[in-house]
LUMFIVO-934081 format. One line per 4 residues: number of its first residue (from 1); for each residue x negated, y negated, z negated of C-alpha. Coordinates in nm, 3 decimals, always signed. Each point is the difference from the previous one (the first is absolute). Layout:
<atoms>
NUM	X Y Z ~ ...
</atoms>
This chain:
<atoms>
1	-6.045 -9.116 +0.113 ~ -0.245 -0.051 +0.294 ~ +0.040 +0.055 +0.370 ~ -0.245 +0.316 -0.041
5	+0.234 +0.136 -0.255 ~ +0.313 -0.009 +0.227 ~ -0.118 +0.216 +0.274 ~ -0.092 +0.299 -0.278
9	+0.377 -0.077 -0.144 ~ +0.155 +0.039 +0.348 ~ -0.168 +0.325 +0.024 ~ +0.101 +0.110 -0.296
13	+0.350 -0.067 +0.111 ~ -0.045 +0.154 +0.313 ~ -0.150 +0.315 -0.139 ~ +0.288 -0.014 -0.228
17	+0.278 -0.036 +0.290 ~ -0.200 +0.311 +0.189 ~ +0.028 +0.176 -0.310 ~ +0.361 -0.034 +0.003
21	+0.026 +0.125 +0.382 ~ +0.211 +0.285 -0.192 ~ +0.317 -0.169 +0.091 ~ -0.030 +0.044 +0.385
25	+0.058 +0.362 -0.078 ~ +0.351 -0.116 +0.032 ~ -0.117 +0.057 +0.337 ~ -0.026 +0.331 -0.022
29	+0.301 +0.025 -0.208 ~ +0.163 -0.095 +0.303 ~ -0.082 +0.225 +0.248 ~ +0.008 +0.299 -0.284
33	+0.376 -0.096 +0.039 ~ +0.025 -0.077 +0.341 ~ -0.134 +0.373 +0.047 ~ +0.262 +0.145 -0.256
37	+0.314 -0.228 +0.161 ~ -0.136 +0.154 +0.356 ~ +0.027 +0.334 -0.129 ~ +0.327 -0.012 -0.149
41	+0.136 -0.201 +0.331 ~ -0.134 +0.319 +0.171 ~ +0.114 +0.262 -0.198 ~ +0.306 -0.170 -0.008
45	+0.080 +0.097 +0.403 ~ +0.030 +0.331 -0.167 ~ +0.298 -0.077 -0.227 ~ +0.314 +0.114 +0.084
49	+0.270 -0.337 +0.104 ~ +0.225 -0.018 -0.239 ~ +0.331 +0.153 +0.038 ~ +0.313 -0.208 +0.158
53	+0.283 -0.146 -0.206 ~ +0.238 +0.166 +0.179 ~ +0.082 +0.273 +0.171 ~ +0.368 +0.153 +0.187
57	+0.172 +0.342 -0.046 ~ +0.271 +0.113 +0.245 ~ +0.289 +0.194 -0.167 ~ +0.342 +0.106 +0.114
61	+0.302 -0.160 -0.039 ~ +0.112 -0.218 -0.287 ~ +0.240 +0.195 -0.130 ~ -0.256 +0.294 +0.011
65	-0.237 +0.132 -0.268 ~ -0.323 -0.075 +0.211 ~ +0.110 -0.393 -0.001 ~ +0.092 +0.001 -0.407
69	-0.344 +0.182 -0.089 ~ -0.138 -0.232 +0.183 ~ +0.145 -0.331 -0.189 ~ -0.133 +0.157 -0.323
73	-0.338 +0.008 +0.162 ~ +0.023 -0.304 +0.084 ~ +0.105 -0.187 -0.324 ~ -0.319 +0.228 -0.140
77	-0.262 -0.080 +0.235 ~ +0.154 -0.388 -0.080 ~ -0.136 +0.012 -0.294 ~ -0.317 +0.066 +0.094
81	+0.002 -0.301 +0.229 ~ +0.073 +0.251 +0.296 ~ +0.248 -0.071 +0.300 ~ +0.222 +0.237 +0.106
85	+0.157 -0.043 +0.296 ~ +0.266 +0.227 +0.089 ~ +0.120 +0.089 +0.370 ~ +0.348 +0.237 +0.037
89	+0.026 +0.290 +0.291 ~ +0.199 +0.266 +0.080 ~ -0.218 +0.247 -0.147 ~ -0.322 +0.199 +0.009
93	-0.072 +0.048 +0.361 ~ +0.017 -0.343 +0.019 ~ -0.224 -0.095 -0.228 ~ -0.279 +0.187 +0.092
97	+0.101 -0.167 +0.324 ~ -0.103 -0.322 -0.153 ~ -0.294 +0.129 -0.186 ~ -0.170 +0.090 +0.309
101	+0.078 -0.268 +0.179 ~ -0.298 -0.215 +0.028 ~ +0.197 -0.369 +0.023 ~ +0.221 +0.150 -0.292
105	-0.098 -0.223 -0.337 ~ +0.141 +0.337 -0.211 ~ -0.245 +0.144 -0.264 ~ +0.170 +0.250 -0.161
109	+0.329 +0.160 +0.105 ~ +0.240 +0.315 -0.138 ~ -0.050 +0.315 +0.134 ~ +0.230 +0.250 -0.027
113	-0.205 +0.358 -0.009 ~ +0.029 +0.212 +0.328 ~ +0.072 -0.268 +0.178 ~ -0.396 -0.077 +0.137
117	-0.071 +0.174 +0.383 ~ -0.318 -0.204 +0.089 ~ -0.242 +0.058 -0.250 ~ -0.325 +0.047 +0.190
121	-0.208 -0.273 +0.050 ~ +0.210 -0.187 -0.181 ~ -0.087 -0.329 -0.274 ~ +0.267 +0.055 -0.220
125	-0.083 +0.133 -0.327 ~ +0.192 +0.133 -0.319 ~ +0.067 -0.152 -0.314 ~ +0.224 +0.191 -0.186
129	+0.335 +0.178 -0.041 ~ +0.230 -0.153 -0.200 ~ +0.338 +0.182 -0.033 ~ +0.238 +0.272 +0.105
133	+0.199 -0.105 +0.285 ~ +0.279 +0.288 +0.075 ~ +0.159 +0.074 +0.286 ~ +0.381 -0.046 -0.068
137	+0.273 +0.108 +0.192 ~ +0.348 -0.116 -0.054 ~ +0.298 +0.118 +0.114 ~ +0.404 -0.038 -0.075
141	+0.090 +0.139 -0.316 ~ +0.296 +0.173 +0.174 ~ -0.291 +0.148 +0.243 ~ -0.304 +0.190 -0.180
145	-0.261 +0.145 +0.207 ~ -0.220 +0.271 -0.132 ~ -0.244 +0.025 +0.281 ~ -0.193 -0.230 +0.221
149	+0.137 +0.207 +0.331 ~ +0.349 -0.078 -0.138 ~ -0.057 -0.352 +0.156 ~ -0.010 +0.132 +0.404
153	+0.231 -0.224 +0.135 ~ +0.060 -0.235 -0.279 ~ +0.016 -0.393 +0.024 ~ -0.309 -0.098 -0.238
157	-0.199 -0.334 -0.078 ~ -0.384 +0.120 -0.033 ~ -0.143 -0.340 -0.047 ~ -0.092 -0.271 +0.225
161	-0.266 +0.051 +0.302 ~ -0.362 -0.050 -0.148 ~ +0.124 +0.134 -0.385 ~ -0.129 +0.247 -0.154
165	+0.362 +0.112 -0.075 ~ +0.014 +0.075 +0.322 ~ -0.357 +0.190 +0.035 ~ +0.042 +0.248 -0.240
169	+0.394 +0.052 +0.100 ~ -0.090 +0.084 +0.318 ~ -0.250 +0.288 -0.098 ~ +0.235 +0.140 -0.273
173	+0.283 +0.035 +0.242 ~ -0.227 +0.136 +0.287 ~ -0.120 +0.256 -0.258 ~ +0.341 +0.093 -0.041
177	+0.055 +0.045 +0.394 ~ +0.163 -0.338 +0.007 ~ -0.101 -0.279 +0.259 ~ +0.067 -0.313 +0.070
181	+0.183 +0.106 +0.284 ~ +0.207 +0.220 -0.222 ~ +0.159 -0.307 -0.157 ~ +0.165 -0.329 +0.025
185	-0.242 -0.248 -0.179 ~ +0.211 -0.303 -0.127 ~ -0.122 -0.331 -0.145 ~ +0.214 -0.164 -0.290
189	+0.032 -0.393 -0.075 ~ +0.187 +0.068 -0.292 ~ -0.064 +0.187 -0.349 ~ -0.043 +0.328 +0.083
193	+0.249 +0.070 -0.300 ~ +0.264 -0.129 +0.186 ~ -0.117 +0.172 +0.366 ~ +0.026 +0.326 -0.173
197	+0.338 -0.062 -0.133 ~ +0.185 -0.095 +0.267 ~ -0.169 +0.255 +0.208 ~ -0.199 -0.190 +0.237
201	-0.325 +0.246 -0.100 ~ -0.005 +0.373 -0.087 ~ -0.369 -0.066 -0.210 ~ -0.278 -0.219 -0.029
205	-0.364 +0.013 -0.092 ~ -0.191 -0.178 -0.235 ~ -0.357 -0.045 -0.096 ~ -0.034 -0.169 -0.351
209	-0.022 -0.027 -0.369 ~ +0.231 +0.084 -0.222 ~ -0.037 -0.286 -0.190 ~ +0.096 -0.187 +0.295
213	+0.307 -0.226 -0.033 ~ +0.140 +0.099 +0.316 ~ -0.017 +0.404 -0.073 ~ +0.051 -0.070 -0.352
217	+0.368 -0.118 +0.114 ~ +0.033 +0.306 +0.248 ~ -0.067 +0.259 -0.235 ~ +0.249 -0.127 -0.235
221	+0.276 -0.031 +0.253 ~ +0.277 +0.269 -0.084 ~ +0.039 +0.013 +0.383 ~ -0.296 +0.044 +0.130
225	-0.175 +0.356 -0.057 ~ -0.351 +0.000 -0.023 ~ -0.141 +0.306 +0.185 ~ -0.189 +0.294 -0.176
229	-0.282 +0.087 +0.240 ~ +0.000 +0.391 -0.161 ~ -0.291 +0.082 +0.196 ~ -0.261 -0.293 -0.076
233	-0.277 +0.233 -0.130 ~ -0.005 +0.114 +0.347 ~ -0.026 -0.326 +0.135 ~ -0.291 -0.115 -0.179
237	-0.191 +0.332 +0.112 ~ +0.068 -0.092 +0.351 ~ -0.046 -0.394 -0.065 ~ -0.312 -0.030 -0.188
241	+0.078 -0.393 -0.036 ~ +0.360 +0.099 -0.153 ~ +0.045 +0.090 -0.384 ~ +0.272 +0.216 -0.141
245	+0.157 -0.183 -0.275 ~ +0.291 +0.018 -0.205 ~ +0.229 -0.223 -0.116 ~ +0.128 +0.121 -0.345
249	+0.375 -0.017 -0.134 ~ +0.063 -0.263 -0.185 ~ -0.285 -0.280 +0.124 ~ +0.156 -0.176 +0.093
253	+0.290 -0.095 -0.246 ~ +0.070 +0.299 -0.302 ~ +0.290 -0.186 -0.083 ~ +0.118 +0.030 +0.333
257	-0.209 +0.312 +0.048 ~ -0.132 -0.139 +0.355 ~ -0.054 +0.194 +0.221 ~ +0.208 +0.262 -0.145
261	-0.260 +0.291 +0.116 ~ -0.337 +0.041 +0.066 ~ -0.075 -0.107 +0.345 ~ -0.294 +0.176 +0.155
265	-0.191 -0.294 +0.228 ~ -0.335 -0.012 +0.244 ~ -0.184 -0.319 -0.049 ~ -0.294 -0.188 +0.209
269	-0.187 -0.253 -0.202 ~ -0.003 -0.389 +0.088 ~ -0.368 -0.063 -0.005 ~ -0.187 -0.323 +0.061
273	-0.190 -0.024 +0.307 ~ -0.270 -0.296 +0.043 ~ -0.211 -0.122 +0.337 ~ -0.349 +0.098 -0.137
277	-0.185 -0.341 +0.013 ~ +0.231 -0.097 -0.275 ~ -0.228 -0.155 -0.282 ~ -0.120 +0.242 -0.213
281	+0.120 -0.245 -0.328 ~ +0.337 -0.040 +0.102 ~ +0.030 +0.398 +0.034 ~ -0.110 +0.045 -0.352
285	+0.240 -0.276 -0.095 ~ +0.262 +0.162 +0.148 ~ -0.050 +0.342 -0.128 ~ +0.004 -0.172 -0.357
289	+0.337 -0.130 +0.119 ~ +0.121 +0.332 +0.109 ~ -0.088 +0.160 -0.283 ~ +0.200 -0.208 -0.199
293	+0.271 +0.044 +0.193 ~ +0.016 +0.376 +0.079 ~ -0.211 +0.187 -0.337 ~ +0.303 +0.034 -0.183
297	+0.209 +0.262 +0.166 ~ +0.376 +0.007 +0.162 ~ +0.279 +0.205 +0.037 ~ -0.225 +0.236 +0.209
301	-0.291 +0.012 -0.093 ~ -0.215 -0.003 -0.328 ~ -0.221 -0.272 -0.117 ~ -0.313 +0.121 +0.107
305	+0.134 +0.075 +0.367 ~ -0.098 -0.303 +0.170 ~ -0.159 -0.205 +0.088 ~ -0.208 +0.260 +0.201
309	-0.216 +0.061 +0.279 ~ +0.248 +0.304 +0.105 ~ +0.218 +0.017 +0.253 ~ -0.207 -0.300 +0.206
313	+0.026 +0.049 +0.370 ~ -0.337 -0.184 +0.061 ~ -0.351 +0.024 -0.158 ~ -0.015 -0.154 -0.353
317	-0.153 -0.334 -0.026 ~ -0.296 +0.042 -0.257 ~ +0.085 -0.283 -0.220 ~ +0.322 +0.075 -0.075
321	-0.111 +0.366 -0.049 ~ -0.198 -0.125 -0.259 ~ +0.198 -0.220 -0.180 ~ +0.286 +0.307 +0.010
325	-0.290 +0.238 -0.140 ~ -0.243 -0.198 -0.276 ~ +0.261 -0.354 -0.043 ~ -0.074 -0.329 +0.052
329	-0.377 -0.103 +0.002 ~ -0.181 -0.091 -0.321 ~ +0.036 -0.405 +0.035 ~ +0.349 +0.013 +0.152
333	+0.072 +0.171 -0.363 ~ -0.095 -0.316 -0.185 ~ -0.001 -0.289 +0.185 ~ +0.291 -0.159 +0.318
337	-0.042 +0.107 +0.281 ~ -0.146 -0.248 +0.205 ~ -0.252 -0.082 -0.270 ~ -0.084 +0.394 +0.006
341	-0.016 +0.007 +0.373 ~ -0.193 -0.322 +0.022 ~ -0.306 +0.175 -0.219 ~ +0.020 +0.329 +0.136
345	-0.053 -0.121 +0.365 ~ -0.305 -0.248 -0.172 ~ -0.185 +0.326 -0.137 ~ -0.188 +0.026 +0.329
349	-0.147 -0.322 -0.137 ~ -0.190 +0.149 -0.260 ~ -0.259 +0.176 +0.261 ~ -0.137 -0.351 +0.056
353	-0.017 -0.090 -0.386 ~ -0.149 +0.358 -0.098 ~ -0.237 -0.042 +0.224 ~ -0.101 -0.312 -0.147
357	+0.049 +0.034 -0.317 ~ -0.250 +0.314 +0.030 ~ -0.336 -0.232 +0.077 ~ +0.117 -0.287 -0.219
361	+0.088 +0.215 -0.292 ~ -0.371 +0.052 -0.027 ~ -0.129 -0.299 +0.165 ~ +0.208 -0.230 -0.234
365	-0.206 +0.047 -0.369 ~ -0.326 -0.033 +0.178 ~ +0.120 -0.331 +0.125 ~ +0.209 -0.127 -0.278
369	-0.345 +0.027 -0.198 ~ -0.184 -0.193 +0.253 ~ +0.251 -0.285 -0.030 ~ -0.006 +0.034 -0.340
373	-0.406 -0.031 +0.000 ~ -0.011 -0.267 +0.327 ~ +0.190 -0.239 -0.253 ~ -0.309 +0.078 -0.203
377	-0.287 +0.024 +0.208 ~ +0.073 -0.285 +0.228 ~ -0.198 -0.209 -0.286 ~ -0.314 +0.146 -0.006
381	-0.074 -0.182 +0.342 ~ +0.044 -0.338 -0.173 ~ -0.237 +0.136 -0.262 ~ -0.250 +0.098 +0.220
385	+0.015 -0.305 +0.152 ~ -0.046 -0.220 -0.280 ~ -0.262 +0.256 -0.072 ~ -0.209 -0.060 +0.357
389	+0.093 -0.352 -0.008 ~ -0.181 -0.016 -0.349 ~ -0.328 +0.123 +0.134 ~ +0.015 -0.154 +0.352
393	-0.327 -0.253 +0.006 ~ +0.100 -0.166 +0.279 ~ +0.357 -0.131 -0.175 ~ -0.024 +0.087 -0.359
397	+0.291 -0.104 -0.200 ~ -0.041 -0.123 -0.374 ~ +0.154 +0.227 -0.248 ~ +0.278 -0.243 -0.055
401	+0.142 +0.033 +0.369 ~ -0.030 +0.396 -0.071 ~ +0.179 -0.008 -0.334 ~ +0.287 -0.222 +0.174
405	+0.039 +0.285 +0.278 ~ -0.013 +0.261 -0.213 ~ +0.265 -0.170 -0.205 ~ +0.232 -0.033 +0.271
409	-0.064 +0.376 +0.093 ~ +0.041 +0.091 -0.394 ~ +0.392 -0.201 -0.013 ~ +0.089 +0.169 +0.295
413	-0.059 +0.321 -0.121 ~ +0.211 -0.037 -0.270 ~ +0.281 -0.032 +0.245 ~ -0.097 +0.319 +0.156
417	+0.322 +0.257 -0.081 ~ -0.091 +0.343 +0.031 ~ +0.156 +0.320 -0.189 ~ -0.141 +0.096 -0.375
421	-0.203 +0.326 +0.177 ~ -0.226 -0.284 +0.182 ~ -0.042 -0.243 -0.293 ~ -0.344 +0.137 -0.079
425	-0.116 -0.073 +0.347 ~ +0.097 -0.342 -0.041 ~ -0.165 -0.029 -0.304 ~ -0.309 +0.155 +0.149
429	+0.048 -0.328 +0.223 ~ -0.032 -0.249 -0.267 ~ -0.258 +0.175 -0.164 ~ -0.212 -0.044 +0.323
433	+0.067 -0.325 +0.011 ~ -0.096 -0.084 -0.347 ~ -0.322 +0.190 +0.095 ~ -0.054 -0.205 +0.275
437	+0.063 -0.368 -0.223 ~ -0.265 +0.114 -0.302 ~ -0.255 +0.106 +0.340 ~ +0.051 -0.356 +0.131
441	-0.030 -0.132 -0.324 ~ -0.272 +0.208 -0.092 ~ -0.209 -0.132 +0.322 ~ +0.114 -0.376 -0.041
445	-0.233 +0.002 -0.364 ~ -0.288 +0.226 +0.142 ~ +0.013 -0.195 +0.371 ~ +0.200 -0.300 +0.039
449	+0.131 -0.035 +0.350 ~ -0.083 -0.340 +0.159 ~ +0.261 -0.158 +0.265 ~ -0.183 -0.198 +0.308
453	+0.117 -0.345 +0.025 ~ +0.230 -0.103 +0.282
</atoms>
């Protein structure tokens, strides 16, 4: 081949590596997603943290019912790859103490009901109410009392300072005309079976389950009478967070039959109280927790008493109202829970890929077809060129220099993989071609093209 044929061929070529310019839309492709990853990065300022691995409850004392409800949350919320951590206190008043406290690390504490005085302004919310808690009082066996006014000048324990024992004590004996004043308030460091028997105490409040171990041995004590309080419907009109109960003959043993009568009792609820910027997830996973623990009903109550939003002595924290009123939500029912809580915190990130998906749901066909076509089309340049260069009188080329081009056009075609819908385009292509080899064929016989000499 000449030195006038090379120039043509390299401009063949060169048409041919324009024609291909279609691969520099990677380009585009790039910003397209730099554009979608900056969307989602902004969107995702929107999405809620994820919830902490832990989180600390503040209970009563160990030997209390507060501090074993609270080791059966914990092994629960364990399992869900949860940390419970678990802080003791002499009661109630104390831990909303703690809760309010702003250097306190306590998330959720026990709250006896009735026990709350600052609730205005406040950022403690309620979760739930969990169980009965009844007031007992416990005397001597050898020294019943039938009314609360009997006690006027009695030795009595009425719980530790910052209990709720000691709260609701203090406004049942008022109510009965009974101060502090009126009596000699003693503090025990020993079972309180044995201060009662050797006569160290005339009574002693209580505040608890009675499923408790430590009540559960009281009531069963042959020495130790467990006081009827005869007028506890009474109560409960006059202490809206109190609930008159009754403990039926025969609960708590019928082969013993324990107690031996019906004892008439007044009841606040324990109910969990939480600092309101407690995560949202870890509420809900909570409230699963305590309604595993508490749906099923005790000695006092039925199973579809608690948990509840009654008896709360602060304003009812929306998630766990929910959960309490509709169950747990739709991907916590069929997935874990941090896999659950992981999505439904990423569904904010959907705004960014609706949006897109909007345009390029009717953007994409147009352009697929395009591609589809480019990988067709892109030819017909080389064609044309062969074509022009053909007829061009100032640098003809002899019909064997256009046959080899269009050759090399024709074998690359063949490698040309589009989809089946196109294949009639492409063989539109070689038909073209073989239209433009009988033309140049056709006007070598008629016209033979002469090359200039070097």
């Amino acid at each position: 081949m000449t030195d006038v044929d090379q120039p043509m061929l390299q401009a063949i070529r060169a048409s041919r590596a324009r024609s291909r310019a279609w691969r520099l839309q990677g380009a585009w492709l790039t910003v397209a997603l730099a554009v979608v990853a900056l969307a989602f990065y902004l969107t995702y300022q929107f999405v809620e943290p994820a919830p902490p691995r832990a989180m600390t409850i503040t209970t009563g004392s160990e030997s209390g019912a507060y501090y074993q409800t609270a080791l059966a949350y914990q092994r629960a919320l364990a399992r869900e790859g949860v940390t419970l951590h678990i802080e003791t206190s002499p009661g109630s008043i104390e831990n909303l103490r703690r809760l309010r406290d702003p250097d306190s690390d306590v998330d959720v504490a026990f709250v006896q009901g009735g026990t709350a005085t600052e609730r205005e302004s406040d950022t403690l919310v309620g979760l739930a109410s969990v169980y009965f808690e009844p007031v007992w009082l416990f005397t001597p066996d050898a020294r019943p009392v039938n009314f609360l006014h009997a006690l006027h000048g009695t030795r009595l324990d009425i719980g530790a300072e910052g209990s709720g024992t000691r709260a609701v004590a203090l406004q049942l004996l008022a109510k009965n005309g009974v101060g502090l004043d009126d009596i000699t308030p003693v503090t025990i460091d020993q079972p309180l079976e044995t201060a009662l028997a050797a006569g160290q105490l005339d009574g002693a409040f209580r505040v608890g389950s009675a499923e408790a171990p430590a009540l559960q041995s009281l009531l069963r004590n042959p020495a130790v009478r467990t006081t009827p309080l005869r007028r506890a419907p009474a109560y409960a009109r006059h202490f809206p967070f109190l609930e008159a109960l009754t403990l039926y003959a025969g609960s708590l043993s019928f082969e013993g039959n324990l107690p031996r009568e019906n004892i008439p009792l007044v009841a606040p609820a324990a109910t969990l109280v939480a600092r309101d910027s407690l995560h949202p997830a870890l509420i809900q996973l909570l409230m699963h927790v305590v309604v595993s623990e508490h749906g099923q009903g005790s000695l006092l109550a039925d199973s579809d008493t608690f948990p509840s939003t009654r008896w709360l002595d602060f304003p009812v924290q929306p998630d766990a109202e929910r959960y309490l009123q509709n169950g747990p939500p739709f991907l916590q029912r069929y997935l874990p829970f941090w896999v659950a809580n992981l999505l439904d915190r990423m569904k904010i990130m959907l705004v960014p890929l609706i949006a897109l998906m909007i345009p390029m749901s009717r953007l994409l066909p147009p352009t697929y077809r395009w591609r589809m076509r480019r990988r067709i089309y892109q030819w017909y340049d080389e064609v044309q060129l062969i074509d022009t260069a053909a007829e061009d009188p100032a640098r003809p080329w002899s019909f064997a220099q256009c046959h080899q081009a269009i050759d090399e056009i024709e074998n690359e075609i063949r490698r040309v993989d589009v989809p089946l819908s196109f294949y009639h385009e492409l063989y539109t292509l070689r038909q073209h071609i073989d239209l433009l080899r009988n033309q140049l064929r056709a006007r070598a016989h008629s016209a033979p093209v002469t090359r200039p000499s070097d």
